[in-house]
N, C-alpha and C positions, 0 to 999 in steps of 0.2 A: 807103029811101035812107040815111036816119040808120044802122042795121042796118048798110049795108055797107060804110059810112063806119068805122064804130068795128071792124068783124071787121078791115078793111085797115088802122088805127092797130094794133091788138093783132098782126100779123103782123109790121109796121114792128118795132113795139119786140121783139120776139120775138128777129127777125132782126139787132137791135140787140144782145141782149143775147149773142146769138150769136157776135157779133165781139167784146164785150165781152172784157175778159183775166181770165180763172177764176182767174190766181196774180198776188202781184206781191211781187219778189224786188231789193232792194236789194243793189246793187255799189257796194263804196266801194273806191277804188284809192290807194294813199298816195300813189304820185310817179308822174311821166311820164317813162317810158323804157320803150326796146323791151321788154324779158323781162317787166314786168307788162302791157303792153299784149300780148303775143302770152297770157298768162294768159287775160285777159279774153275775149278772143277764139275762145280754145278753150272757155272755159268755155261761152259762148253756142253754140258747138256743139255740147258735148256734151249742154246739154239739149235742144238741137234734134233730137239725136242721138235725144233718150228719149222726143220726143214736145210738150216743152214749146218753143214757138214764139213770140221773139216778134212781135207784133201780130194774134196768133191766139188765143192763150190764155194770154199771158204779158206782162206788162208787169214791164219793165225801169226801175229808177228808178238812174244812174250817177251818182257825182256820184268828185270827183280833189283829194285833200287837198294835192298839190303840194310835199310833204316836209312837211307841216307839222301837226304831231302836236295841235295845240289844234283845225285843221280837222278831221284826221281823227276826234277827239270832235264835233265838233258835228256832221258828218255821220254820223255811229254815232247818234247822240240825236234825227236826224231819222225815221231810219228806222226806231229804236225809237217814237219818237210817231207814224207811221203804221201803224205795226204791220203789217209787211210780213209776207210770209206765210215769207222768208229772208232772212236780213244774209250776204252774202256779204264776207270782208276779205281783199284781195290785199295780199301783204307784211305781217309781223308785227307791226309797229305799227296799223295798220288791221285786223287780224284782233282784235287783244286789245282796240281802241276799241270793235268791233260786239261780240263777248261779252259787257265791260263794262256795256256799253251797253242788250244784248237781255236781263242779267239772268236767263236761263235760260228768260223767257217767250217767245225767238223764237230757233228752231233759226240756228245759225251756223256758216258752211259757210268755211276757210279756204284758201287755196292760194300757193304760193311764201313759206310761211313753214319755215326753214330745220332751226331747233329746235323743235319742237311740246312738247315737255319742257323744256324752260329757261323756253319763255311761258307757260306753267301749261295748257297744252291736253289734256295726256296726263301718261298716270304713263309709270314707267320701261317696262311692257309693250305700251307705245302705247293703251294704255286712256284713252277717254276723260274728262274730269274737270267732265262737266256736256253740255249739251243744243249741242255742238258735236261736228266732225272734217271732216276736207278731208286736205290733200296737202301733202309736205313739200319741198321743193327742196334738201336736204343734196347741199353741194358734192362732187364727186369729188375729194378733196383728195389721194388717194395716187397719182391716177393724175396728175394737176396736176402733182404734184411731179416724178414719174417723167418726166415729159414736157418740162417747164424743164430738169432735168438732161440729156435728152435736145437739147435746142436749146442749151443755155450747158453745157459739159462743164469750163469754169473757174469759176462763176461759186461764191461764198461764200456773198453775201448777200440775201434776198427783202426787199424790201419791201410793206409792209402798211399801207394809210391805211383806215380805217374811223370810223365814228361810235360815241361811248362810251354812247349812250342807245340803241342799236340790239342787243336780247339775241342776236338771229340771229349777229353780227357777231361778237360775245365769243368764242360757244361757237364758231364757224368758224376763229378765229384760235387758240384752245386747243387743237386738233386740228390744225392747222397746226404748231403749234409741240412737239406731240407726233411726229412724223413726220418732220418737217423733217429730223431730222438722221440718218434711216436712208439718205437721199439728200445728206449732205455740208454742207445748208445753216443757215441759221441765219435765222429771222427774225426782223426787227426793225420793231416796227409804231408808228405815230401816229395817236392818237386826236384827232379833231373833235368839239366839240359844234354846229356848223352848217355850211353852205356858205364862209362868209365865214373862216373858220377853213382851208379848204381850200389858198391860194395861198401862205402860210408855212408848214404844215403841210409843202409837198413842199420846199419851199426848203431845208429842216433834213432832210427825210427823202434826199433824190435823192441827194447825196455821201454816203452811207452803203451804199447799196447798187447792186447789178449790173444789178438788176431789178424792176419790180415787179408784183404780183399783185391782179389785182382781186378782191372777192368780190362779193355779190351785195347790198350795204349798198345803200339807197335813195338817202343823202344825195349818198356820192361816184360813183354812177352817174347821179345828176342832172349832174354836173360833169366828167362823164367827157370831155370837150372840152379841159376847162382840164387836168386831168391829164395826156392826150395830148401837148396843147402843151406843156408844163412837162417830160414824159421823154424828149419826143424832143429837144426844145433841148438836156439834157443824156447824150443819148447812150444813156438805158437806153429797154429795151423796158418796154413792157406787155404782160401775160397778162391775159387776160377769164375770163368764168365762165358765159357762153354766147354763142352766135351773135352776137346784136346790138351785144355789147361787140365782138367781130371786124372784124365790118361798119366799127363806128365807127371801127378802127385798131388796134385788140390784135393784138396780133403771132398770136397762137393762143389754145384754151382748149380744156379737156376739161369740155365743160358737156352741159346737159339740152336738150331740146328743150321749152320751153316752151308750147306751143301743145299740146301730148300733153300736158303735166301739167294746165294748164290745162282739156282734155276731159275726163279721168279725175277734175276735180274735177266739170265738170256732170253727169256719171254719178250719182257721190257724192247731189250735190242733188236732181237728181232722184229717185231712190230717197225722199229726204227727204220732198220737196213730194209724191209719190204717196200717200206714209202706206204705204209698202211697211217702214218703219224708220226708226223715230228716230236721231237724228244721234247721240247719247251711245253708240249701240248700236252702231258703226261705228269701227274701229280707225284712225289717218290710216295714210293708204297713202306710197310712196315708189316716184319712177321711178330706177331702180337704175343705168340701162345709158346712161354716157355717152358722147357723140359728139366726135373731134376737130374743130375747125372752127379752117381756116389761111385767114390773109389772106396772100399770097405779097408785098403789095408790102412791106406791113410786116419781111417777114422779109429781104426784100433791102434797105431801108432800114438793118437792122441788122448786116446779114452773119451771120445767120443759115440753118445749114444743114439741112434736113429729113430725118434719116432713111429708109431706102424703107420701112421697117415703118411707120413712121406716115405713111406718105403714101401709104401703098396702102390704108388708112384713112382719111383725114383728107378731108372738105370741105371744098373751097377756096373762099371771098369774096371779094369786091371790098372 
């Protein structure tokens, strides 16, 4: 009886250890909004996609810095002292805390980070610069542009509100401002160093310009509410820089679908966590092919007209 007492405990725990999770992969997410939550999203697909599941063979440890870069280290330094088997970091500031963080003893898998060269990730050939790589969200900024000129065929001036601690932001607006004026425009940008900095910041920016453009900065699409309200009181539209800025009110955007960038980063990972490749060994990739996406109430809010070439195109929101 003792005998078949202990074979049934050793099947228990067996079958215990069965359900037990074989990897455990740290997400740290820096802010809350759509385009890094549709990241995360994909990303748990795509390792779903390869095999890794979780509550089957994968535990998932999430935690959300909330814009706030001292969190996003202390969540990178958690996951470095449990020594997760991946630090995953959505948006660049949370991608360069887990690097930091993992010190090259724990592979770091990054996604919707804009410049992977500007945040020390890659050299200039997208070679990696240590025991990381993931996926980049580089804006479609000439088709952006093409596209405003196309909706505002008067307008001079873009504006640009971004965060000055944000590297993604920098190199976005460089390139912006390289381009700008193959299309007539001119931009002119204002940098925040917080949230609180956001409701003067447009007060001085909005009479300046026709318009203005979102990029894909953490701080001011935490606040993308209060921007909304503050350009349409004064009469200019917003442009987004994917879907969810749409949804929220941007008049249009030629962005990425992140939930696809997001899956192509858990590819990425998984290849990692199999031991098929180390992560240094892996170039970051980039999804090239952007989507128009119109919000039509927006654009009749503003007397804006849709071309039929981009509208035999264009995904229409709410």
């Amino acid at each position: 009886m003792k005998r078949i007492l202990c074979t049934a405990a050793l099947i228990l725990f067996a079958a215990m250890r069965a359900l037990a999770a074989d990897y455990t992969v740290g997400i740290g997410q820096f802010a809350q909004h759509g385009s890094l939550d549709n990241c995360r999203i994909g990303f748990i697909e795509g390792l779903a996609e390869a095999g890794f599941v979780e509550g089957e063979n994968l535990e998932i440890l999430y935690q959300n810095a909330q814009a706030d870069m001292g969190v996003a280290q202390q969540i990178a330094q958690q996951f470095a002292g449990k020594s997760v088997d991946l630090s995953v970091g959505i948006a660049t500031p949370m991608a360069q805390a887990c690097f930091n963080a993992a010190s090259g003893r724990i592979p770091t898998i990054y996604t919707a980070v804009s410049d992977p060269v500007s945040a020390g990730f890659a050299d200039a050939s997208g070679k990696s610069l240590g025991n990381i790589s993931g996926t980049s969200d580089t804006l479609p900024v000439d088709a952006q542009l093409a596209m405003i000129r196309a909706l505002m065929p008067d307008a001079k001036r873009i504006g640009i509100l971004y965060t000055t601690s944000e590297i993604n932001s920098l190199s976005t607006i460089e390139l912006y401002k390289t381009l700008a004026p193959n299309y007539g425009f001119e931009i002119v940008s204002s940098g925040v160093s917080s949230s609180m900095d956001i409701p003067l910041a447009l007060d001085a920016l909005l009479p300046k310009v026709d318009c203005l453009t979102n990029l894909t900065d953490n701080t001011v699409v935490s606040a993308l509410a209060l921007v909304l309200d503050k350009a349409t009181a004064a009469g200019k539209p917003v442009f987004g820089s994917e879907i969810e800025q749409v949804k929220l009110g941007c008049a249009a955007a030629e962005g990425l679908d992140y939930v696809a960038l997001g899956r192509q980063t858990g590819l990425i990972a998984a290849r990692v966590l199999s031991g098929e490749i180390q992560a240094s060994e892996i170039p970051f990739e980039i999804i090239s092919d952007p989507s128009l996406y119109v919000n039509k109430g927006a654009l009749e809010r503003f007397g804006l007209l849709l071309p039929a070439d981009l509208a035999a195109r264009a995904t229409f929101v709410d």
